[in-house]
PATISE-41351 format. One record per residue: x, y, z of N, C-alpha, C, CB in turn; residue in one letter. Coordinates in steps of 0.2 Angstrom, whole numbers, plus 5000, padded with zeros to 4 digits. Glycine has a CB too. Example, Ala and Ser with C-alpha at 12.3 -4.5 7.8 and 13.67 -1.06 7.14 Angstrom:
% PATISE-41351
506649725039506249785039506649845039505749785045A
506449895035506849955036506450005039507049975029S
END
This chain:
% PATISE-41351
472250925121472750885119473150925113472550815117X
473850905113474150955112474250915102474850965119X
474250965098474350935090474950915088474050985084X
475250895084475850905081476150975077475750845077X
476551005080476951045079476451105083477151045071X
476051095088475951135091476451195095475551115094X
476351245098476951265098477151255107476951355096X
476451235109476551225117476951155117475851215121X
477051115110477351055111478151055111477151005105X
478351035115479351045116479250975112479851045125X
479650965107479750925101480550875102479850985096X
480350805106480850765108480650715103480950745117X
481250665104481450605100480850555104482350575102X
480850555109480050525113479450535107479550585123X
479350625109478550615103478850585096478150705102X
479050605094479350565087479050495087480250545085X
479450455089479350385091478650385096480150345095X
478350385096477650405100477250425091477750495107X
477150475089476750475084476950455080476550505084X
477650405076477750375071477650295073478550405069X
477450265079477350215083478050175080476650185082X
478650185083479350155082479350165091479850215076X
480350135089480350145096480950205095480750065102X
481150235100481850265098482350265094482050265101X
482650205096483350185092483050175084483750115096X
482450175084482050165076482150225073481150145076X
482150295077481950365075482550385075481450415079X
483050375080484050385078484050355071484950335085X
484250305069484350265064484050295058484150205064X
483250305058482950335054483150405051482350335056X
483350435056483550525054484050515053483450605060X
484650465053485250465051485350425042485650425058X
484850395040484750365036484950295036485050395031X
485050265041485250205041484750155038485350195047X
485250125034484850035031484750005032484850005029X
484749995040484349955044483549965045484649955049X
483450035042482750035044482450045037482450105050X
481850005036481549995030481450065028480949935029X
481350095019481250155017480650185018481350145011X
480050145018479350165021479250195028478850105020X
479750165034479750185040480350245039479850115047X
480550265038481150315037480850375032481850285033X
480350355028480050425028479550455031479850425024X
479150375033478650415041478950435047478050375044X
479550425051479750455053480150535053479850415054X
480450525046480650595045480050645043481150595039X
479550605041478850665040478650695046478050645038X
478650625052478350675056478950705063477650625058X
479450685060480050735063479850815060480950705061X
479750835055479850875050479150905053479950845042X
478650875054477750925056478050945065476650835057X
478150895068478350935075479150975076478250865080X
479250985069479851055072480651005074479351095082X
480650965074481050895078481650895074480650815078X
482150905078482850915075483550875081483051015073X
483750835075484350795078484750845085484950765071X
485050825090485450905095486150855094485150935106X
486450875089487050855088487750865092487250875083X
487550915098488150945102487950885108487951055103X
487350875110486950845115487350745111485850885112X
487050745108487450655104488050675104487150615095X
488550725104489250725104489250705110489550775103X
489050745116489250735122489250645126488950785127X
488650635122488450585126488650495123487750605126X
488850525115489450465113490250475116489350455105X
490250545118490850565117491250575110491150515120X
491050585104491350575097491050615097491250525091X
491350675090491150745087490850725079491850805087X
491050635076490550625072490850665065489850665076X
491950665066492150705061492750675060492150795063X
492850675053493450665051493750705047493350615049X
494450715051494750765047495050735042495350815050X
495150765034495450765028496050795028495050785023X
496750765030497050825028497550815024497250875032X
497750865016498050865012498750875015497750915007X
499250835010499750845014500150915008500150765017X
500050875002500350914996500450994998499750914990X
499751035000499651094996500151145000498951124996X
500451135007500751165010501251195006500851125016X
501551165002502051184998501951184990502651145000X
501451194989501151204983501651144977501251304983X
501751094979502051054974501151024968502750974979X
500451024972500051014970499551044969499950984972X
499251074966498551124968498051084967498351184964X
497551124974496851094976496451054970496451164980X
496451114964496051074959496051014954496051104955X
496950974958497050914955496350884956497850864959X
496150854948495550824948495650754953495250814940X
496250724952496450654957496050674964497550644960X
496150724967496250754975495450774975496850814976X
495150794969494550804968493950744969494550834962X
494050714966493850624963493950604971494650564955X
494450594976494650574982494350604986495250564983X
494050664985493650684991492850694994493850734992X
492750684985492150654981491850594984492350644973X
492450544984492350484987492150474992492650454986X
492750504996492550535003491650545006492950615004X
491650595003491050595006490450565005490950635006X
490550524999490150474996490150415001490350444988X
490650405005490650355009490650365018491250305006X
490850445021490550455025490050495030490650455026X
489650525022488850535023488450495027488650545016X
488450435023487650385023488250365032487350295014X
488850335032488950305040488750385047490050275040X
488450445043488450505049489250515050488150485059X
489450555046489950595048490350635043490450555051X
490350705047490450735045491450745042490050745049X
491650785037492150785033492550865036491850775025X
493150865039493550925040494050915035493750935046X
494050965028494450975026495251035024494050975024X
495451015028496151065030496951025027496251075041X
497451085030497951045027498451025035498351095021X
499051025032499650975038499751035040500450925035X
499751105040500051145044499351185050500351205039X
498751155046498251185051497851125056497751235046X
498251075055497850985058497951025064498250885057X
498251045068498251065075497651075078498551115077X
497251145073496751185074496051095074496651255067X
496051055067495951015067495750955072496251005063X
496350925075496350905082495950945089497050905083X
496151015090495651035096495151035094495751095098X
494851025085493951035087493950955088493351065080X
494250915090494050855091493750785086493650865094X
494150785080494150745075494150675078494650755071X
493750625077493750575079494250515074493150565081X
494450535068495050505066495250585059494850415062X
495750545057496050565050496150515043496750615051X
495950555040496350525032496850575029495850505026X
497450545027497850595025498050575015498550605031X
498050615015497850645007498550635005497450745006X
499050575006499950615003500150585011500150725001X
500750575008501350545015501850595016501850475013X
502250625012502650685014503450645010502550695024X
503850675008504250645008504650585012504350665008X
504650525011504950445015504350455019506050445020X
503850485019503350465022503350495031503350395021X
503650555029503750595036503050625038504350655034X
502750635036502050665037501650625042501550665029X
501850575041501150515045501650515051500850415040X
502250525051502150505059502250565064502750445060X
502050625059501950675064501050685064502450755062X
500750675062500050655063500050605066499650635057X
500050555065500250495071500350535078501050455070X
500850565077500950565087500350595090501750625091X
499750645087499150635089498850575092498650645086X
498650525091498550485092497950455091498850475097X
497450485085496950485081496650425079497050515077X
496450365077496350315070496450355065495550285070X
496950325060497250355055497350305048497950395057X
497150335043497150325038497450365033496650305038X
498250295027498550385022498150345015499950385019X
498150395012498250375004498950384999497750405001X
499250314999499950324995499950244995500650374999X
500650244999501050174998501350165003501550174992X
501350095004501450075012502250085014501149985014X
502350105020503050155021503150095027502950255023X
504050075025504350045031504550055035504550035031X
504250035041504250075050503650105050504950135052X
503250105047502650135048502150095049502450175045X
501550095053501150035054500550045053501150015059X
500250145051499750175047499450135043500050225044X
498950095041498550065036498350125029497750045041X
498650075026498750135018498150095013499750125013X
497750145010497250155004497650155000496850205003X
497950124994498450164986498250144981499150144984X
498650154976498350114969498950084970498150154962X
499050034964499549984963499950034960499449924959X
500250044964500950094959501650044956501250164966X
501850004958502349974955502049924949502749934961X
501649914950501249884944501249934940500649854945X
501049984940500750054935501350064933500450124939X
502050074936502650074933502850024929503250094937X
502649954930502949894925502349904917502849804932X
501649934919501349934914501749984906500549964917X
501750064912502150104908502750084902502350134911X
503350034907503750034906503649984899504150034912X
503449944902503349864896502849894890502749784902X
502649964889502249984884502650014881501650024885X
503150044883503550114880504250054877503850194888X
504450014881504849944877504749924869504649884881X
503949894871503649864864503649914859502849834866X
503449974861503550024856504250044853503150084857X
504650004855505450024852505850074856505350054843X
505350084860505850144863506550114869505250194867X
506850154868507650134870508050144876508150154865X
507950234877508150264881507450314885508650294877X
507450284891506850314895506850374899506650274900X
506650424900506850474904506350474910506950544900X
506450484917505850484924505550534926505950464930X
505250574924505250624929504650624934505250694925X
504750644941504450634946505050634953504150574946X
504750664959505050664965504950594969504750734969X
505550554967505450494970505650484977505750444966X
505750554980505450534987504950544991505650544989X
504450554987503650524989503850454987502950554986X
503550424992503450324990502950304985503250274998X
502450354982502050334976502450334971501450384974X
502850394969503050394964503650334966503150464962X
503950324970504550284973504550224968504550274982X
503850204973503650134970503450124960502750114975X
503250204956503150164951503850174947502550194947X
504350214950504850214945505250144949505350294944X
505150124953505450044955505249984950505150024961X
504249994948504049954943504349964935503249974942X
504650024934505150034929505650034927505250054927X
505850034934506649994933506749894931507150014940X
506249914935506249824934506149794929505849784938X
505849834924505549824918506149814914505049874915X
506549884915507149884910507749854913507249944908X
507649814918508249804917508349714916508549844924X
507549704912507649644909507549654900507049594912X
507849724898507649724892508349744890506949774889X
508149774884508849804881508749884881508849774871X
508249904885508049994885508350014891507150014884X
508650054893508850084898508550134901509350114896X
508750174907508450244911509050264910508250244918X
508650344906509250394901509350434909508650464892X
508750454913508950484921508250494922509350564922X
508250524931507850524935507750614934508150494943X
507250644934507250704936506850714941507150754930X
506850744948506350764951505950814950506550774956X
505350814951504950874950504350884952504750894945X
504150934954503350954957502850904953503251034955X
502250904956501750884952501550904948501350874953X
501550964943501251004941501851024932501051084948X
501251044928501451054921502151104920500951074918X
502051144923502551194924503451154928502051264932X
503151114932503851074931504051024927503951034937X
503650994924503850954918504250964914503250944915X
503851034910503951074906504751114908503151124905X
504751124914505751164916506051074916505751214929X
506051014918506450974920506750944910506050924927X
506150954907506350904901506850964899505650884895X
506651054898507151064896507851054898506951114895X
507851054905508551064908508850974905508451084919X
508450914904508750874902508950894892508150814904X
508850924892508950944882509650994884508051004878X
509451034889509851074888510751044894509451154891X
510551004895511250954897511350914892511150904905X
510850904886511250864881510950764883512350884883X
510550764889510150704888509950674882509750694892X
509950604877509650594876509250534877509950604873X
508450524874507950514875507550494872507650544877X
507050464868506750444867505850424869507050424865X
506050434876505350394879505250454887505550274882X
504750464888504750494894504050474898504850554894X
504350454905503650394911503750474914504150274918X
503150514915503050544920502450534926502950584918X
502550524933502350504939501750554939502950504946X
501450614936500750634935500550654927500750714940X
499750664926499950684919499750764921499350634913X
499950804923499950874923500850874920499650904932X
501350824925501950844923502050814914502550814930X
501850754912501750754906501550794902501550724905X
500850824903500650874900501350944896500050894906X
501550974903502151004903502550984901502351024907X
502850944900503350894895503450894890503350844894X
502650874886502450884881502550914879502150874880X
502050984880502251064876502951074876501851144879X
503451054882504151094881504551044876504551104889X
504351004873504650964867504251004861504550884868X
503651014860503351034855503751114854502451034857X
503951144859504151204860504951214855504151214867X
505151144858505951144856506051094848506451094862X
505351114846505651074837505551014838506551084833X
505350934846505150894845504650854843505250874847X
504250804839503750784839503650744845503550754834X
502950734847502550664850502150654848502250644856X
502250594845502650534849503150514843501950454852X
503350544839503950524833504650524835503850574827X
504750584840505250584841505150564849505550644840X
504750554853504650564860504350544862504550594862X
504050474862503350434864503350464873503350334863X
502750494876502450514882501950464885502250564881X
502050454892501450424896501650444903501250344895X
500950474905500750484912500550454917500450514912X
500250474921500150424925499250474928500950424931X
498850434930498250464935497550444928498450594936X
497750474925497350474917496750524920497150374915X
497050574922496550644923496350654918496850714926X
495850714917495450744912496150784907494850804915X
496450804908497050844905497350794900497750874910X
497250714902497650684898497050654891498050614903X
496650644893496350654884495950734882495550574881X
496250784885496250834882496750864878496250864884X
497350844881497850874878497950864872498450844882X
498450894867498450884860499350864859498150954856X
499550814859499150764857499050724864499450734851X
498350694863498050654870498550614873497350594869X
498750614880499350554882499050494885499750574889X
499450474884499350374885499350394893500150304880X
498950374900499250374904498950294909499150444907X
499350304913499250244918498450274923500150244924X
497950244921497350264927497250234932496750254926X
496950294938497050264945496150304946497950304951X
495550264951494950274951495250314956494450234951X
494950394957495250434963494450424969495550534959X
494050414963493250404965493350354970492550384959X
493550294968493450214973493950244977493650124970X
494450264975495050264981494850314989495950304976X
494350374987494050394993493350334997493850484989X
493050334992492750274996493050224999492450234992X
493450194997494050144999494350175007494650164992X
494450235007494750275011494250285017495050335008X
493550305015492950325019492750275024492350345015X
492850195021492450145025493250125028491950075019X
493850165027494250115031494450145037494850095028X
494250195037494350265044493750275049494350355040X
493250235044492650225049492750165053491750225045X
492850115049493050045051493450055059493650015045X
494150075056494350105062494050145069494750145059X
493750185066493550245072493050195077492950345067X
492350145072492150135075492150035080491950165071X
492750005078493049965080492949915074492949945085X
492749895071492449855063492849835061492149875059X
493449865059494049835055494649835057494149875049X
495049795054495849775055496449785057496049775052X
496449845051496849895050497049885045497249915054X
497149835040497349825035497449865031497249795033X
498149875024498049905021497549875016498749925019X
497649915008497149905004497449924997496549945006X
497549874993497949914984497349894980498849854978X
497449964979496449974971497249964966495650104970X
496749924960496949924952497149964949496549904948X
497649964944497750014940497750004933498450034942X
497550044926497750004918498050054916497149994912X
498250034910498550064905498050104901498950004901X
498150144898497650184895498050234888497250224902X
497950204881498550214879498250254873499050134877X
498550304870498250374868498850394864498050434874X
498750454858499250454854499950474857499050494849X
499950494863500850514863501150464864501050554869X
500850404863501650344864501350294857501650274874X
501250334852501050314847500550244847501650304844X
END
């Protein structure tokens, strides 16, 4: 008779469940981690998967659920470099991601909008997309795949995509109603409000002001990133805008803001109270720290992991989903 992990033993899911005395569907579950099976049987099963040589045949359960057991991730940002990969937001959300579809078995394809093709032929069984694209053009060319799909942003009209976001129009009314109380008069925006994230928070700010006595000084579009901040405030200095307050839609582009006022002889927050938005790590590093609007990028990929599984596997809605936002207020807005 033959021993465990003898070599004459061909090593199936049968002997498993045979010498772990379980039944089968006890030994899938178990090697997948599932919570259904108490912790004590899930380690004797995985022991004695582990003595006889016994390994899940993932190519073998693909064929035979038909599912490859993968969700593609893909960024829509980086294609045009308005974002880099290392935004800690994007970081924090993919972090989540896999925090939430690890333990459901499934595996994470991380690519971007120009390479989802390659993505689709290996056979993704849904997506989450990382960004909408301008007016939210992105999702409905992913869409015409015809995947289970899930965005992260803000819900887009004519689109019927189930959106993960933060509260962004709230995040703009927080900003706005902060930078008021502090006396500030004249506002300046910078952000590309045609993405519907940012759309929606400079909508929360206008509404704000337009029940006060403070005004919007202008709109400047710009990349996500410090290096645009830092070009748009000048080009507002060097057209002769005046300002007192600036709501930027990332804190990378505040960050850049900031130094390009420190650069041109202004203070913050004396001449120039600042606040961002994300409340990344850059914003209580910066000197001087910004006040910004926080968004959990950690929940929001969790958020995103149970809604794509939901989907893929019939369990959910489709509903969208708005995560919370605060104020988080630091010395640049005094």
């Amino acid at each position: 008779m033959n021993k465990p992990g003898d070599p004459a033993e061909r090593p199936t899911m049968e002997r498993v469940a045979e010498l772990a005395g379980v039944s089968k569907i006890t030994v899938s579950r178990a090697l997948r981690g599932s919570e259904l099976v108490r912790p004590e049987v899930r380690e004797r099963v995985t022991r004695v998967a582990k003595q006889i040589g016994y390994r899940v045949n993932v190519a073998a359960r693909s064929l035979r659920t038909r599912r490859s057991r993968t969700i593609a991730v893909v960024i829509e940002q980086l294609d045009r470099g308005d974002r880099p990969i290392a935004d800690p937001l994007l970081l924090a959300m993919i972090g989540g991601l896999l925090e939430a579809l690890t333990p459901a078995d499934y595996a994470m394809l991380l690519t971007t909008n120009e390479h989802f093709l390659a993505a689709s032929a290996m056979g993704a069984d849904g997506v989450v997309m990382l960004g909408e694209g301008e007016g939210g053009h992105r999702l409905a060319q992913i869409e015409a795949f015809g995947l289970p799909m899930v965005a992260w942003g803000e819900p887009v009209s004519g689109v019927k995509i189930p959106v993960v976001g933060s509260a962004n129009h709230a995040g703009g009314r927080l900003a706005a109603e902060h930078l008021v109380a502090k006396g500030r008069s004249r506002m300046l925006f910078l952000g590309d409000n045609q993405h519907p994230e940012v759309a929606a928070r400079l909508a929360g700010c206008r509404e704000v002001l337009a029940s006060s006595a403070a005004m919007l000084a202008g709109v400047l579009p710009c990349a996500f990133t410090a290096e645009a901040g830092a070009r748009a405030v000048g080009a507002a200095i060097a057209g002769g805008t005046a300002f007192d307050a600036i709501f930027a839609a990332s804190d990378f582009i505040a960050a850049g803001a900031s130094d390009e006022l420190a650069t041109r002889g202004f203070t913050v927050p004396r001449d120039v109270a600042v606040v961002g938005f994300d409340d990344a790590p850059i914003a209580s590093a910066h000197r001087p720290p910004l006040s910004s609007i926080r968004q959990d990028g950690a929940a929001a990929g969790r958020a995103l992991g149970r809604a794509i599984v939901g989907l893929v596997e019939g369990t959910a809605d489709g509903s969208s989903e708005q995560l919370p936002v605060e104020l988080v207020v630091r010395e640049s807005s005094g």
